[in-house]
C-alpha positions as CSV (number, residue, x, y, z in Angstrom):
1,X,152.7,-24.0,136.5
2,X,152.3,-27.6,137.1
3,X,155.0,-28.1,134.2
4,X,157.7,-26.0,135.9
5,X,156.8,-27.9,139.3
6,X,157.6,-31.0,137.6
7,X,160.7,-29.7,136.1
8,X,163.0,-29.1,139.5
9,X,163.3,-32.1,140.6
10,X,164.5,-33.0,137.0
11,X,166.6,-30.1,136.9
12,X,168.6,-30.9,140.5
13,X,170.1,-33.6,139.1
14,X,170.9,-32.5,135.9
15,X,173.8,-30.6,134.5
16,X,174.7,-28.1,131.6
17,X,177.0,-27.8,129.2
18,X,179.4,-24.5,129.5
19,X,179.7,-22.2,126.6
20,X,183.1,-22.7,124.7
21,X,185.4,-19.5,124.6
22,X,185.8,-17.7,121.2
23,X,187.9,-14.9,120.0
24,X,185.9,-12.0,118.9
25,X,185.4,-8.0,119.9
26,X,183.1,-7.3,122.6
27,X,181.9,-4.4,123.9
28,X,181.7,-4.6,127.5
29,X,179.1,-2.5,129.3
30,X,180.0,-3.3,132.6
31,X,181.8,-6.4,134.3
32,X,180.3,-10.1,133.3
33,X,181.2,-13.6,134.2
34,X,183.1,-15.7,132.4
35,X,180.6,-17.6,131.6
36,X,178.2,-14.6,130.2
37,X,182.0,-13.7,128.4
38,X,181.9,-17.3,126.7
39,X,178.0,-17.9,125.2
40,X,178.3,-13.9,124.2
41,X,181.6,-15.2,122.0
42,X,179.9,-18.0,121.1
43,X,176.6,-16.3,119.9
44,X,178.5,-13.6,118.0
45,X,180.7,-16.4,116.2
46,X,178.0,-18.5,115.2
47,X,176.6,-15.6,113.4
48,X,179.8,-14.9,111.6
49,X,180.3,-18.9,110.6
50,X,177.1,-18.1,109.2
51,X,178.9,-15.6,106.7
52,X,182.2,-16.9,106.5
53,X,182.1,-17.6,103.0
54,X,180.8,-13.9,102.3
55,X,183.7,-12.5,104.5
56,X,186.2,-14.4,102.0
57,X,185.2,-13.4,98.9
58,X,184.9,-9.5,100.2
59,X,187.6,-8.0,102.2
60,X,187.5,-4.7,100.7
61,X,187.3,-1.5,102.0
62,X,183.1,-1.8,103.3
63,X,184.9,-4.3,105.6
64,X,187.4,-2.3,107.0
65,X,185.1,0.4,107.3
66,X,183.2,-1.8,109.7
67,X,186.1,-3.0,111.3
68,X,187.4,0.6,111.9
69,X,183.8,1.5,113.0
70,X,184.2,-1.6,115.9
71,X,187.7,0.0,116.9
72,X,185.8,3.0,117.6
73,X,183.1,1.9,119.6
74,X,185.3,-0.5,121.8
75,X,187.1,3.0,122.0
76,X,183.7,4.7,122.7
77,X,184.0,7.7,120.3
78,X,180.5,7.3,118.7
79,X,181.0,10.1,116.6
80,X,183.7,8.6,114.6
81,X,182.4,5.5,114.9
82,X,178.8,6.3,113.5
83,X,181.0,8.0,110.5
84,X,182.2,4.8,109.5
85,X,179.3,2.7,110.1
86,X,177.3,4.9,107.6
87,X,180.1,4.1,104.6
88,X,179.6,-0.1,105.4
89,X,176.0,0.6,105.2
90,X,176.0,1.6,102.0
91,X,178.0,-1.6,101.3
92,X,176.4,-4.3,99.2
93,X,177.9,-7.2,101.0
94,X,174.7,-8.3,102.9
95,X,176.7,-9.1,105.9
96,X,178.2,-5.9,105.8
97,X,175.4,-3.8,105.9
98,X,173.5,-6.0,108.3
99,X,176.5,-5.4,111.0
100,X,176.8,-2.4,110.2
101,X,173.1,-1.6,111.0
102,X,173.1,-3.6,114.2
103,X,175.8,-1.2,115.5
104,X,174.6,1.7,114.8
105,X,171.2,0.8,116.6
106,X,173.6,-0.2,119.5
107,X,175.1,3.1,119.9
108,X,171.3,4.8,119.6
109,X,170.5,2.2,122.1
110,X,173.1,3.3,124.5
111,X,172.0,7.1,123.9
112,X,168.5,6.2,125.0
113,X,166.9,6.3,121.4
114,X,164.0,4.3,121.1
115,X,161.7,3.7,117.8
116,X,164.1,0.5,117.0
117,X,161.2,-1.4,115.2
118,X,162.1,0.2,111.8
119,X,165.6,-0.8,111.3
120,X,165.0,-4.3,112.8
121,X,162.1,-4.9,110.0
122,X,165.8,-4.9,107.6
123,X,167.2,-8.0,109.2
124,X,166.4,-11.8,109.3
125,X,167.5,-15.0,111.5
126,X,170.8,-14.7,113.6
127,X,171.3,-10.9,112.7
128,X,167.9,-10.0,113.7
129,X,168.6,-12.1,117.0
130,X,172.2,-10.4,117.7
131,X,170.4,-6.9,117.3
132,X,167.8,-7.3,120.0
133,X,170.4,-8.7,122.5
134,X,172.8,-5.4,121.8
135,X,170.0,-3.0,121.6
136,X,168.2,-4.7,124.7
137,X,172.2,-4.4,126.2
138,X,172.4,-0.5,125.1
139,X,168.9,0.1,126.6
140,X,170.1,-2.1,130.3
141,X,173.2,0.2,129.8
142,X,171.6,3.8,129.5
143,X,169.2,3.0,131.9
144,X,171.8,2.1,134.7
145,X,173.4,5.4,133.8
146,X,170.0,7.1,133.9
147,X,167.6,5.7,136.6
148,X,164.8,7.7,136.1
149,X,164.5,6.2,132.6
150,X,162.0,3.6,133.8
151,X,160.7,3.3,130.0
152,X,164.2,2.2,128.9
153,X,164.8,-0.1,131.2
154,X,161.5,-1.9,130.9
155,X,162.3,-1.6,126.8
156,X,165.1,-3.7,127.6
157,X,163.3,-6.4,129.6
158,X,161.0,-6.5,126.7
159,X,163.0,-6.7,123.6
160,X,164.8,-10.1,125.4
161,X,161.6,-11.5,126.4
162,X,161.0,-11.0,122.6
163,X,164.4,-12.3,121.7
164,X,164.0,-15.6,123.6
165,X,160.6,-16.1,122.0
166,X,161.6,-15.5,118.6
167,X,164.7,-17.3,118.0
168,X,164.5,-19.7,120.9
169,X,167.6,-22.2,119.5
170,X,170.0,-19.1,119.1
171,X,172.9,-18.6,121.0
172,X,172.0,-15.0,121.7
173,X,168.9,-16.2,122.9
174,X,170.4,-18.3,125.9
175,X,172.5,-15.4,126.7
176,X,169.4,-13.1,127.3
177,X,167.6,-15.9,129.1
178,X,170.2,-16.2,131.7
179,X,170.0,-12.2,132.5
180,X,166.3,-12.4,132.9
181,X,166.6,-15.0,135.3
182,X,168.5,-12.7,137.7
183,X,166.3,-9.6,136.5
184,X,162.8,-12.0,137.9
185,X,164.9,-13.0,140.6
186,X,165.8,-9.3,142.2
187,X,162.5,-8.5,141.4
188,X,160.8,-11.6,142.9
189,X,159.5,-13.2,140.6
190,X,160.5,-16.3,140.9
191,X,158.0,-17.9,138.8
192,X,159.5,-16.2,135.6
193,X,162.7,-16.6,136.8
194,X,162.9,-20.2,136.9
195,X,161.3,-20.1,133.4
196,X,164.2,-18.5,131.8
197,X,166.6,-20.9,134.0
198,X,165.1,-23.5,132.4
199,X,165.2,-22.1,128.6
200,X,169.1,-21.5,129.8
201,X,169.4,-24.9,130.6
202,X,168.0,-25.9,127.5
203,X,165.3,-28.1,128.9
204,X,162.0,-28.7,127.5
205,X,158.8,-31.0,127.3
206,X,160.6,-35.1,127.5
207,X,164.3,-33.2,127.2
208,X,166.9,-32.8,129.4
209,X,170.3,-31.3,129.2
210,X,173.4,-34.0,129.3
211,X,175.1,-31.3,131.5
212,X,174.7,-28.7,134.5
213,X,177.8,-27.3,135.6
214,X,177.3,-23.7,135.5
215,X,178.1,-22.1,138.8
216,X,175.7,-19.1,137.8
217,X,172.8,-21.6,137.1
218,X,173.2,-23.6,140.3
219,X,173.4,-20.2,142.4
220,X,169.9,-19.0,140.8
221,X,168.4,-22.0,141.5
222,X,169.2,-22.3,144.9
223,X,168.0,-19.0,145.1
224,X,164.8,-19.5,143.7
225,X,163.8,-22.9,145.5
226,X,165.3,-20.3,149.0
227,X,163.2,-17.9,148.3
228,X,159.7,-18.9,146.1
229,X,156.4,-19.5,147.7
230,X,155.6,-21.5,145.3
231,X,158.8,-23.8,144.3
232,X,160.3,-23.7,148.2
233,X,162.7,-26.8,148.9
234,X,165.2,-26.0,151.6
235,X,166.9,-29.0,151.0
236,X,167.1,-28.6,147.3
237,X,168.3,-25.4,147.9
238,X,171.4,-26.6,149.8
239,X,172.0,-28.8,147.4
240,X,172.0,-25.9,144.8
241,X,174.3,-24.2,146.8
242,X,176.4,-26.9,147.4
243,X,176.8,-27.8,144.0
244,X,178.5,-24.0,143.2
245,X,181.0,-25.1,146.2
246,X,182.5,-27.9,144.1
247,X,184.1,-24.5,142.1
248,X,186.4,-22.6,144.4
249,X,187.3,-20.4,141.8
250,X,183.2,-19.0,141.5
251,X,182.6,-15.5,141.4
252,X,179.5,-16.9,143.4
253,X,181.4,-19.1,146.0
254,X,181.2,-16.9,148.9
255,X,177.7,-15.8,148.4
256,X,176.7,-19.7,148.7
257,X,178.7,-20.6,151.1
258,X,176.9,-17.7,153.0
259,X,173.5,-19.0,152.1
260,X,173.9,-22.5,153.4
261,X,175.6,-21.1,157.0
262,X,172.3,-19.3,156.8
263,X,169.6,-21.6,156.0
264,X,171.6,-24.1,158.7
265,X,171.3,-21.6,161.5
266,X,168.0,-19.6,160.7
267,X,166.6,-23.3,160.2
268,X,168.3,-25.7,162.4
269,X,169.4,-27.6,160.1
270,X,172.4,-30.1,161.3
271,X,175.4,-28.7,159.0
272,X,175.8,-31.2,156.6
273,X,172.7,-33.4,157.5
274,X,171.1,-32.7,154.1
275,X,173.5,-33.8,152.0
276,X,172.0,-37.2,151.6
277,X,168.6,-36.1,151.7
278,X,166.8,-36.9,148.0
């Protein structure tokens, strides 16, 4: 506790780095930021760089069994795409097979199947890491879709609690962290919340991140120094919220520009009076 205390005041004046765009297929489940868009790219091509040489060497047909099997799930026919994923799991490329398992656990994800432990035992490092974030993403999915699957939904929270506490330094990783923040932020718990913000950030014990630019990250954390008991800075806040202002183009602009109207009137706070505060 008193660590994260110590960390805000750190973390207001720091910034972070944005996630550089990549060229991959993603499956989207529902509208994200660009920024979510960008680390999810970046996650799934670090994996692949990972493989590259493998890729070269085989681009026979257990590949384009897998690559059909992708076509079909961006599609959403499961059915087909399951046919195919089961002929590139019987491939033996490595990287082939591993794929090909993570996507079939994503589509059971997405049909509410649980029991994943099994088929995750198969894979290592950056694969194992890419399956928990899609099957924790199948699980948020189906549960969306089916709200009185409670059990889902709190599989989800747990297998990306597990993700960021396994492979901390992956790409995938920082992804998940950044969705728990706003999933301990709607459900108040801000003290999680600004956990996670920080593992997004990338800041630990004597370490700071060079940069914090990310209009999502500035919105959370005015958010949680608004609204915690515990971490409440008003001033900070603003600040927060000021800093996603210096983006026009912010999917969150209005909603902070809305928040600092409010604090200023609810609080009488002179409009603009905090700006040099420290």
């Amino acid at each position: 506790m008193k660590y994260l205390q110590k960390m805000i005041p750190l973390l207001i004046g720091a910034s972070l780095l944005h996630a550089s765009p990549f060229l991959y297929p993603v499956f989207p489940q529902g509208a994200k930021s660009n920024t979510d868009s960008n680390a999810e790219n970046n996650a799934i091509n670090s994996n692949d760089d990972n493989n590259s040489e493998s890729s070269q060497k085989k681009d026979g047909p257990d590949k384009n069994y897998l690559e059909m099997a992708v076509n079909y799930i961006n599609e959403k026919n499961f059915v087909l795409a399951k046919r195919y994923l089961q002929l590139a799991s019987a491939s033996s490329d490595e990287h082939v097979f591993q794929d090909a398992s993570i996507w079939t656990m994503y589509i059971d994800s997405l049909e509410g199947k649980r029991n994943m432990d099994g088929p995750l035992n198969s894979l290592t490092g950056e694969s194992s890491a890419k399956a928990l974030y899609y099957i924790s993403d199948g699980w948020q999915t189906y549960s969306e879709k089916n709200p009185e699957s409670r059990d889902i939904y709190a599989a989800s929270i747990e297998y990306k609690e597990k993700l960021v506490a396994q492979y901390p330094d992956s790409d995938w990783s920082k992804l998940v962290s950044m969705q728990l923040v706003s999933t301990f932020i709607n459900q108040k718990d801000y003290d999680k919340a600004l956990k996670y913000l920080i593992k997004y950030i990338g800041t630990g014990e004597g370490k700071m991140a060079d940069h914090f630019s990310d209009d999502k990250a500035w919105f959370y954390m005015g958010k949680i120094l608004e609204n915690s008991k515990e971490y409440r800075d008003l001033h900070k806040a603003l600040k927060s919220y000021q800093r996603v202002l210096k983006n026009p183009d912010s999917m969150f602009f209005a909603q902070a520009r809305e928040r600092i109207s409010s604090i200023e009137k609810f609080y009488h706070i002179i409009p603009g009076a905090w700006a040099g505060t420290q």
